[in-house]
N, C-alpha and C positions, 0 to 999 in steps of 0.2 A: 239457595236453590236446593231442591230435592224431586228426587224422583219417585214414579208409581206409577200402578197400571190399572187400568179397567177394561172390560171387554174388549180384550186385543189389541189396547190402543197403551202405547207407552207413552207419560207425559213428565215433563220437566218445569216443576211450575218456580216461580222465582218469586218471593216474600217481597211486597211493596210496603208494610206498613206496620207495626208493632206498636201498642201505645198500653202497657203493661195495664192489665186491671179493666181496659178499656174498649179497645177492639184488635184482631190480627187478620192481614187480608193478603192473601196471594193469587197468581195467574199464571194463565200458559198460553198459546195457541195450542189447536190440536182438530187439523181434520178442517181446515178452515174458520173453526170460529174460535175468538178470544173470549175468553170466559175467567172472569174475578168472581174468585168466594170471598166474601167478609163476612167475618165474625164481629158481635159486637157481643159485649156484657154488661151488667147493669145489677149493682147489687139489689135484692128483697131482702124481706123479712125473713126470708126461709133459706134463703142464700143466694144464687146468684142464676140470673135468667139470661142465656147465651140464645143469641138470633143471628142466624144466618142469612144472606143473601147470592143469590148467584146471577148478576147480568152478563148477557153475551152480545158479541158483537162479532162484525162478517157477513161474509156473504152466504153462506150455509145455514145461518144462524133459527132462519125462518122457515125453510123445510125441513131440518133437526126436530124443531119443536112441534113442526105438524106433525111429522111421523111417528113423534114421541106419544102424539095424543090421538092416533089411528086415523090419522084426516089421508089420503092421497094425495100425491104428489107426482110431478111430471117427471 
């Protein structure tokens, strides 16, 4: 578990998943939606190409993301 902040908001996210070399992925709640970042990695030629992801889940989840992208909401 570790903690950190963003815009006012303190979160406490909790490491699900480790797989050395491979991918690492953690989550929180926070403000009603649960939200998983995973990391993946994947070696190139040139060295190593790390992709992120973030799905969220809840009830908040869908007016977060309008208001993220300027749409209005009720």
């Amino acid at each position: 578990m570790f903690s950190w902040s963003l815009q006012n908001m303190h979160v406490e996210s909790t490491v699900t998943a480790v797989k050395p070399a491979r991918c690492t992925a953690w989550g929180a709640p926070v403000n009603g939606i649960t939200g998983v970042h995973l990391w993946t990695f994947r070696q190139t030629r040139g060295g190593v190409l790390a992709t992120t992801e973030e799905p969220w889940a809840g009830p908040h989840r869908l007016r977060y993301t309008a208001e993220k992208r300027g749409a209005r909401t009720r």
